[in-house]
N, C-alpha and C positions, 0 to 999 in steps of 0.2 A: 504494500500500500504506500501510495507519495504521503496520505496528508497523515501525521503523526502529530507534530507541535506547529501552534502559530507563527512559529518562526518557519520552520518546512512550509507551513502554507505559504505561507506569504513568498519565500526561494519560489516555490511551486511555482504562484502565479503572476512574481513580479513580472505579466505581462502583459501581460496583458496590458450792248454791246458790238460788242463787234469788236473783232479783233485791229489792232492797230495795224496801219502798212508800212511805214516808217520800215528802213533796215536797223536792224538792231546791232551792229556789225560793234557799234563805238560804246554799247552799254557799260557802266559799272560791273561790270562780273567778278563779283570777290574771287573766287580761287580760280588762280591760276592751273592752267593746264598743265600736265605737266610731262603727254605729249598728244601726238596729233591722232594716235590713236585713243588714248583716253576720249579726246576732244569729238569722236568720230561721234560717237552715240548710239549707234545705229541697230546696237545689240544689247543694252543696257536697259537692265529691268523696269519696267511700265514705260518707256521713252521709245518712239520711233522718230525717225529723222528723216526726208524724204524731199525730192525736188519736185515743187510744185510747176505747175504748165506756165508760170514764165519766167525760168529759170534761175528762179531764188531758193533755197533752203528752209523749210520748216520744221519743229517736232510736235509730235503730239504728245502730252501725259493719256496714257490709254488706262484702263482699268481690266480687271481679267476676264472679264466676258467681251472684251474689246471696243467697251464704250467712249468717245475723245472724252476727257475731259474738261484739258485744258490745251488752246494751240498757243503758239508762238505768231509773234510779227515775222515778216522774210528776212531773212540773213542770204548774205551774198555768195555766203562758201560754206560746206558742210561742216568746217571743222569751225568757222561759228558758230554754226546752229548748235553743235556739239558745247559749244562753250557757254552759250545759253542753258544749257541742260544743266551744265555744271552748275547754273546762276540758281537754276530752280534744284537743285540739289540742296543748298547753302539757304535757300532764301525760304521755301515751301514748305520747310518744316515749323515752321512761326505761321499761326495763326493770326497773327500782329500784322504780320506781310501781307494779308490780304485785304481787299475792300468787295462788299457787294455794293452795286451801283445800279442804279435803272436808269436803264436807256431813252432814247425819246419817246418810242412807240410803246411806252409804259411797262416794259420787260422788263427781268432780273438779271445780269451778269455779276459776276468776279471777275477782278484783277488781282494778279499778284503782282510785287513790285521789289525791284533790287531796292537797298541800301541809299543807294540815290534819288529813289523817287522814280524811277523809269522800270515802265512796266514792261515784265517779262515773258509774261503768258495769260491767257485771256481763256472764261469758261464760253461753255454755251449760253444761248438766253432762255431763262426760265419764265414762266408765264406767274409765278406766286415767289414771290420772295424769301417764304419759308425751301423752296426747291433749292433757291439758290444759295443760303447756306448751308443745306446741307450737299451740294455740291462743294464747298471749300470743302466740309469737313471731309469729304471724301478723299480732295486733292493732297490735302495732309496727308490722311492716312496713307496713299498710294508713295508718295515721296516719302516717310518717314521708312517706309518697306521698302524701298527701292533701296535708302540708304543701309539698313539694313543687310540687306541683300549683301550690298559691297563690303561691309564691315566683316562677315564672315567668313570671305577671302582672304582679309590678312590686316583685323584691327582688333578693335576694342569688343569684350565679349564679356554675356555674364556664361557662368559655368558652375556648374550642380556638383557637388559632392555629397559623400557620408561622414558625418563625423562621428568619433571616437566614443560619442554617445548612442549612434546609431540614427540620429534624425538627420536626415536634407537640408543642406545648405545652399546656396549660392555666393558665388564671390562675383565684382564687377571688375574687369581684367583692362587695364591698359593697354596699348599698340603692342608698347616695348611687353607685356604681359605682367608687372606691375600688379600687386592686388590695390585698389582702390577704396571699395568696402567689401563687406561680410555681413549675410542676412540674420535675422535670428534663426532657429529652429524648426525646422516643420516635420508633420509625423510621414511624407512620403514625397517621393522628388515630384511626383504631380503638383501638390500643393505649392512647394518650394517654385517651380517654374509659372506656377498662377501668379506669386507674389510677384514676381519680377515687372509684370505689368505694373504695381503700386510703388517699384521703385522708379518706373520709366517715367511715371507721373508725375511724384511728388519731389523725385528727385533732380528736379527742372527748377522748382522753386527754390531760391538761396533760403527766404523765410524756416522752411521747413527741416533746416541744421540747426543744431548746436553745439558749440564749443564747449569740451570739458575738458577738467583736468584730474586727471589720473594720481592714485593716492605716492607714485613714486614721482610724479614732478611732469610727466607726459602729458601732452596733448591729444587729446583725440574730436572727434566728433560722429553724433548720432544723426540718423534720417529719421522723421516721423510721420505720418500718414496726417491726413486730415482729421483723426480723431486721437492724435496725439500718441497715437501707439507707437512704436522701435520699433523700422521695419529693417533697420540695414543701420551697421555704424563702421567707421573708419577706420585705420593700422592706427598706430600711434609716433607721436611726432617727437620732437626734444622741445620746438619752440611752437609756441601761442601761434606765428606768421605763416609756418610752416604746412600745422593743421591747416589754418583757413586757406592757405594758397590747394591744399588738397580737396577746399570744398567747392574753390571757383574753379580746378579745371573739371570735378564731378559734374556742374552744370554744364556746363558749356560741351562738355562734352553729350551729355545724357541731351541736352535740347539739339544738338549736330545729329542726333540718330543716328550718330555712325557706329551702334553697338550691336553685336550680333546675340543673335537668341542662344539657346544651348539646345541642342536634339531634344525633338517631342518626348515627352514622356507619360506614359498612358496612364489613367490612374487606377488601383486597385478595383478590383470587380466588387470586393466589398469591404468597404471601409470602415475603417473608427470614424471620421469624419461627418459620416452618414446618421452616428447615433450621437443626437447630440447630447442627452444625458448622460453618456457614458465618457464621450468626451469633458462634459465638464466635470465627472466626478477622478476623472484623473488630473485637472487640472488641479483641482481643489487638492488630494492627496501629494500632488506635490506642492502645494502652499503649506497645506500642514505638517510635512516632511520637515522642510526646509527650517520651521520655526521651529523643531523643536532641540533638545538635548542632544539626542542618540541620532538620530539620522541625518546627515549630509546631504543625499538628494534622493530625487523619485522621477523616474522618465520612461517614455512608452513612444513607440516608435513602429512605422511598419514594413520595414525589411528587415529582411531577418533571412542566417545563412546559419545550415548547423554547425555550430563550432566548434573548434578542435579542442579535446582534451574535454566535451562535458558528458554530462551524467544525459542521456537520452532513455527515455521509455514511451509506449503507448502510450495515449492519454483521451479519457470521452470526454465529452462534452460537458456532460453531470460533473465529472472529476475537477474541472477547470475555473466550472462557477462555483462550486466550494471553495477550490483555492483564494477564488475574488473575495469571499467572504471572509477568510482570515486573512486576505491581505489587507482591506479596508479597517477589521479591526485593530491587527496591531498599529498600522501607523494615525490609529486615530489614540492611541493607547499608550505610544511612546511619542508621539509628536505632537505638537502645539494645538488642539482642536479646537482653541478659538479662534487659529486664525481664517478659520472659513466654518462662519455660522451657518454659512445655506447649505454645507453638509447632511440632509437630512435622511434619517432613516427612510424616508420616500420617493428621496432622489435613489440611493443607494441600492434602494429594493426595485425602481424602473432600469437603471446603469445595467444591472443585472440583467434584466429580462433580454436586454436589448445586444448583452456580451453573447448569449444564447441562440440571439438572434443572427447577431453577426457571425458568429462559428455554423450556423445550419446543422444540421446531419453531416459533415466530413469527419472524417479519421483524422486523428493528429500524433504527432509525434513531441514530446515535449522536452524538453534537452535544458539544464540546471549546470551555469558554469558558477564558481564562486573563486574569487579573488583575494587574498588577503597582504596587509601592508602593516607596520609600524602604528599607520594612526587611522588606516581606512578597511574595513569588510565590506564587502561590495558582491550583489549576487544577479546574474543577470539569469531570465527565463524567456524561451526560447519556445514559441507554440506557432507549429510549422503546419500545416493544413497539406495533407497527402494527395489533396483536388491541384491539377494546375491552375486555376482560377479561386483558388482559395485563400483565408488571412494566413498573411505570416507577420507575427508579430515575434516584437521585442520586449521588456521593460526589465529596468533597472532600479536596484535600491542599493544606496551606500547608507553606511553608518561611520560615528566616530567611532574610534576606540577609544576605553576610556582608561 
């Protein structure tokens, strides 16, 4: 038999318009080409480049069902038009850069406009003016992917990892590959790759940093969402100038969209994420962890690999939600229980129903490694679902030694 004492349970289950004609040949184009095939355009993601019948140079911003979006005034040479492309590369990912306008005959367009004031690409005309914003936003989003696009060839990238707790991380990676920041925690690399959208976001606004200082003299600084939460924070610095110069090129960069995504990653056929009572009764268990005496920390995770050197057996269903039950009671019994009053025997008995739920009918295999240190015991449990579409979870619990 696994469950014997609450301390085995708990090893057990720690787991648990109109376009302008003008040539644009002489525009402001901030970045320089840097050569004449770059400049070409001609193959380069959502952009076509093409000679019009009187022999001037156009591109179009196309969308993927191949709708124009936005065209260009004529250029005189292809490897303008190309340079134009680059203009709306640099300039199309600001929504700032755009204006909607009506026309005389009472229509809606968009203009976007370089740095200077001279317009660079022109939408179609829409007959509601609500059409015609939501064509900018379109034209962002195709340019902010186009950049994209490019960045994943050979720049700035964020990238998924596992850490050493076993949760999903992301780092935001510079050219030279540089870590820039580091996410919190997530229980699976899906989730981890959904956040990176709310760093793409809020990580545009300077507002949304703060400058700290580290209890040994360092500087660092935190990202925070619109509701104030840490969604990502920065390496550490020596000096105060140092940090903040690391938080203006994170804007600047992150508003350039020249950062690439990290490989799709599919999420769990069934998730912790999905129950959300049991989700928060593991959040809560490690608030009460944390506060107390004996335990160090509490974490749950959902990859999960059998690992070398543990104690593995069969294990039901039945077996696994007993172990939740001794695991919920001792760390509510050696750790801090006030410091999450909504712990309730109500929550704790739905958490439940809903672990039972998430396991289904699969076979499991359940594998018990334990750790010991000078000032840390530490046991990680390991409930591995024998279905390929099944949970594989992690959870961990450390303690002081005393």
């Amino acid at each position: 038999m696994f469950i014997r004492t609450a301390t085995v349970a708990s090893m057990f289950l720690a787991l648990i318009s109109g376009c302008a004609t003008d040539e644009g040949d002489d525009l402001d184009l901030a970045p320089a080409c840097e050569s004449d095939e770059k400049c070409d355009a001609a193959s380069q993601e959502g952009f076509e480049v093409f000679e019009g019948a009187d022999g001037k140079f156009y591109f179009h911003l196309v969308s993927a069902n191949g709708k124009i979006v936005m065209r260009s005034q004529a250029y005189s040479s292809k490897q303008a038009a190309g340079r134009g492309v680059e203009s709306v590369r640099v300039n199309g990912v600001d929504p700032a850069n755009y204006k909607v306008l009506q026309a005389s005959n009472g229509e809606w367009y968009t203009n976007l406009y370089a740095q200077n004031h001279e317009i660079i690409a022109t939408s179609e005309t829409h007959a509601r003016k609500f059409n015609a914003k939501r064509g900018m936003e379109t034209a962002v989003n195709l340019v902010s992917e186009a950049q994209q696009l490019r960045a994943a060839r050979s720049g700035a990238r964020f990238q998924t990892f596992v850490g050493d707790d076993h949760q999903s991380y992301f780092h935001l990676r510079g050219k030279n590959g540089e870590v820039m920041m580091q996410s919190e925690g997530y229980l699976n690399g899906a989730s981890a790759i959904k956040a990176i959208e709310s760093v793409r976001t809020n990580g545009k606004v300077a507002d949304r940093y703060k400058l700290l200082q580290a209890a040994d003299g360092q500087w660092y600084f935190t990202l925070t969402a619109g509701n104030n939460e840490v969604i990502a924070r920065g390496e550490t610095y020596a000096t105060k100038s140092n940090a903040q110069r690391a938080i203006d090129t994170s804007v600047a960069l992150l508003k350039s969209e020249l950062v690439a995504d990290p490989r799709p990653i599919a999420a769990p056929a069934r998730s912790l994420e999905t129950s959300q009572d049991l989700v928060k009764v593991m959040g809560a268990l490690a608030d009460v962890a944390a506060g107390g005496t004996q335990h160090a920390y509490f974490g749950v995770a959902e990859q999960a690999k059998k690992p070398a050197g543990a104690d593995c057996e069969a294990a039901t269903v039945e077996q696994i939600q007993m172990a939740f039950d001794g695991l919920v009671g001792e760390v509510m019994a050696q750790g801090d229980a006030a410091a999450r009053a909504d712990l309730t025997p109500s929550l704790v008995a739905s958490s439940r129903t809903q672990l039972g739920t998430l396991l289904g009918t699969d076979t499991y295999e359940l594998c018990i490694k334990t750790t010991q240190g000078e000032k840390i015991f530490g046991t990680e449990t390991f409930i591995l679902s024998q279905a390929a579409n099944g949970p594989k979870l992690v959870m961990e619990m450390g303690y002081e030694q005393q």
